[in-house]
C-alpha positions as CSV (number, residue, x, y, z in Angstrom):
1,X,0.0,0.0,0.0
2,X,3.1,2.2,0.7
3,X,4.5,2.1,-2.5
4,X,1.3,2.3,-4.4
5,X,1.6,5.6,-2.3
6,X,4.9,6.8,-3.1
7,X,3.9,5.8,-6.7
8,X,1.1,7.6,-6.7
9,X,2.1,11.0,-5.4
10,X,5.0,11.0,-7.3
11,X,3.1,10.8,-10.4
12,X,1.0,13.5,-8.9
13,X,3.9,15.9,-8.7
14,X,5.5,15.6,-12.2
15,X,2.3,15.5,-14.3
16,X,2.6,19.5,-14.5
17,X,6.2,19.0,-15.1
18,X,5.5,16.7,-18.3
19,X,2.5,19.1,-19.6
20,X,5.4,22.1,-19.3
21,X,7.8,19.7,-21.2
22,X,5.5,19.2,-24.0
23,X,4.4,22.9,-24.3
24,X,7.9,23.5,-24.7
25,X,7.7,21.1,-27.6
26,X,4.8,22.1,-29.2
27,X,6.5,26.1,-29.7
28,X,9.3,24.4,-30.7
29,X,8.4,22.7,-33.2
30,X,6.2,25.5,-34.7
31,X,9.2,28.1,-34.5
32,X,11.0,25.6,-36.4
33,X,8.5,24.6,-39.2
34,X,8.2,28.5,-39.7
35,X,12.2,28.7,-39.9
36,X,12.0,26.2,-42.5
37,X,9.6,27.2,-44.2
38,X,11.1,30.9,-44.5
39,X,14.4,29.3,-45.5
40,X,12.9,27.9,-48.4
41,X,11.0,30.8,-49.3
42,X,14.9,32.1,-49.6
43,X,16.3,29.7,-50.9
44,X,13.4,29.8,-53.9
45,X,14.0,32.9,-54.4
46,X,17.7,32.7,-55.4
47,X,16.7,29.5,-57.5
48,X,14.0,31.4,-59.4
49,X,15.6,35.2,-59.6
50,X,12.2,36.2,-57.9
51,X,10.8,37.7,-55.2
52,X,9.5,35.3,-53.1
53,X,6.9,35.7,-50.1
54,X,5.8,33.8,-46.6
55,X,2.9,35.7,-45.8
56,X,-0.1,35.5,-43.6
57,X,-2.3,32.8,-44.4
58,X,-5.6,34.9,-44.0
59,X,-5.8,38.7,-43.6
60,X,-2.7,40.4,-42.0
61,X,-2.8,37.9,-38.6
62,X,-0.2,34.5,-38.2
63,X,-2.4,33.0,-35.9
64,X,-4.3,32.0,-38.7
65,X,-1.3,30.1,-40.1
66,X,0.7,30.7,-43.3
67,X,2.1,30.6,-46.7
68,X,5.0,30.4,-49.2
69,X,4.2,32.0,-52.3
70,X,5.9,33.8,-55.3
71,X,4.0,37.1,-56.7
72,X,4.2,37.4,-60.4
73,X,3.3,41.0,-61.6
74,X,1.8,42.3,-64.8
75,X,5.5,42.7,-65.9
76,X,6.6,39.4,-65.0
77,X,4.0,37.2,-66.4
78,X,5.3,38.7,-70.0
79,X,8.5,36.7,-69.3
80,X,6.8,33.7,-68.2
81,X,6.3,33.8,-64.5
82,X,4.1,31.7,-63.0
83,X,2.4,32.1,-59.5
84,X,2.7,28.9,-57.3
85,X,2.1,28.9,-53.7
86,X,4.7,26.1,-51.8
87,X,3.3,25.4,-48.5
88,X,0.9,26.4,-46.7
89,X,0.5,26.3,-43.0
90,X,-3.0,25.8,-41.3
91,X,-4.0,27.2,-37.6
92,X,-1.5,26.4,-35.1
93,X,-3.2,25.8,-31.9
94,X,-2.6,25.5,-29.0
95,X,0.7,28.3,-30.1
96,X,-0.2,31.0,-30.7
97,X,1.7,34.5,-31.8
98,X,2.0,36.7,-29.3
99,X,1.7,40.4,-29.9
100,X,4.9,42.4,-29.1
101,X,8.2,42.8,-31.6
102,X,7.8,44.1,-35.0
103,X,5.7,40.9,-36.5
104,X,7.4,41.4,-39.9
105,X,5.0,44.2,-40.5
106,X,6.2,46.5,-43.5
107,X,6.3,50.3,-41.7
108,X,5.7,51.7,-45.6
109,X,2.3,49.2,-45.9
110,X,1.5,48.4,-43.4
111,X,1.3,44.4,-44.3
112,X,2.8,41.1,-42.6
113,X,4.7,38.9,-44.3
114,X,8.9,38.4,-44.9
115,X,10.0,39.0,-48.7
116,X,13.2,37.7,-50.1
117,X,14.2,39.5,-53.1
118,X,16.2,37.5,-56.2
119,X,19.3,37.6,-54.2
120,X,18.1,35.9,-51.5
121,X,17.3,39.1,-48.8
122,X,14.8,40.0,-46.8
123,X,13.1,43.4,-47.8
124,X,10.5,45.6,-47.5
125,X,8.6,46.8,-50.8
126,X,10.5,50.0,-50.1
127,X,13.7,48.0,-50.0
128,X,14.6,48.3,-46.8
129,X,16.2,45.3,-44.3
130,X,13.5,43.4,-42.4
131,X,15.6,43.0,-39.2
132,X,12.3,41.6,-36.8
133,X,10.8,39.1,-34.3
134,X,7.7,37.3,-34.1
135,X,7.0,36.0,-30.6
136,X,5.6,32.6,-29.7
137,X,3.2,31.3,-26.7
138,X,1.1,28.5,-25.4
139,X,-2.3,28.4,-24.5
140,X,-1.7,25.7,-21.5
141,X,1.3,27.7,-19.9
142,X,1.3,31.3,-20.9
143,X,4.9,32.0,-18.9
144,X,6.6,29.8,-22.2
145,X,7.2,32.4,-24.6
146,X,9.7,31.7,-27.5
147,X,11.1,34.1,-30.2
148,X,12.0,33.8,-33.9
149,X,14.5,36.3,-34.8
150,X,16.2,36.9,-38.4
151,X,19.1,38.7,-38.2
152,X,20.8,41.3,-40.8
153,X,22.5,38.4,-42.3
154,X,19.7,36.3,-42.6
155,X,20.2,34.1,-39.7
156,X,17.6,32.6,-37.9
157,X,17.2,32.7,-34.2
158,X,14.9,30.7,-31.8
159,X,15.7,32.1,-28.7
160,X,13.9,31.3,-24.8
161,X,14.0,34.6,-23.1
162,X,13.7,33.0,-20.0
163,X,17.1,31.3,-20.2
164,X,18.6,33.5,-23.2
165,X,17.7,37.5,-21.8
166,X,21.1,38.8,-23.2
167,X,20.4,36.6,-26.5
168,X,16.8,38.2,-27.2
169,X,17.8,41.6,-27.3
């Protein structure tokens, strides 16, 4: 009966522990798909000599998921471009993007969404260096908080600011 005991309160005790653990996961993971998915976006981009765009899937909000996509405008379509969207990336629950950091958001347009022009950079429509963050949370524990960042060299960055502070500025 003891050790049923023991058994049973130390189950009791690292249950929170193991929902915590697979939070963790579940941000992981998501920050990770949207790295890769942004990485192809770049690396597309070089391939094709296009812009190339991961955008909001719906509106001008991530939580609704999102998409890889190349934009062919009236100019382009002369020379044979042709619009194909790459992945796309459904709701994400239970992560969801927290508000805080720049979110990608154009200041000239107002619109989210990363660009990488022909060679392979992240720009605005104005041209300008997209140096931003979008910030990551859970539903279940809203103290795990993880951000993407893509640096001026287009590096990407998970980083924990609960372990990483100096990192995450």
């Amino acid at each position: 009966m003891a050790v049923v005991l023991i058994v049973a309160i130390m189950a009791v005790m690292t249950v929170p522990l193991m929902h915590e653990h697979m939070a963790a996961r579940e941000i992981d993971l998501i920050a990770r798909r949207f790295i890769a998915h942004a990485q192809f976006a770049c690396s597309q981009s070089l391939k094709l000599g296009r812009s190339v765009h991961i955008t909001p899937l719906a509106g001008n909000v991530w939580e609704a998921g999102w998409l890889v996509k190349n934009n062919c405008g009236k100019s382009q379509v002369k020379t044979g471009c042709v619009e194909r969207i790459w992945f796309s990336q459904g709701k994400i629950t239970p992560v969801y993007f927290k508000g805080g950091g720049k979110q990608f958001i154009d200041p000239h347009s107002s619109q989210r969404g990363i660009t990488f022009n022909a060679a392979g950079a992240a720009k605005t429509a104005q041209g300008g260096f997209v140096a931003n963050r979008l910030i990551l949370g859970h539903e279940r524990d809203t103290r795990l908080e993880r951000q993407l960042i893509l640096g001026s060299g287009g590096r990407w960055r998970i980083c924990d600011p609960h372990k990483d502070s100096k990192a995450c500025r």
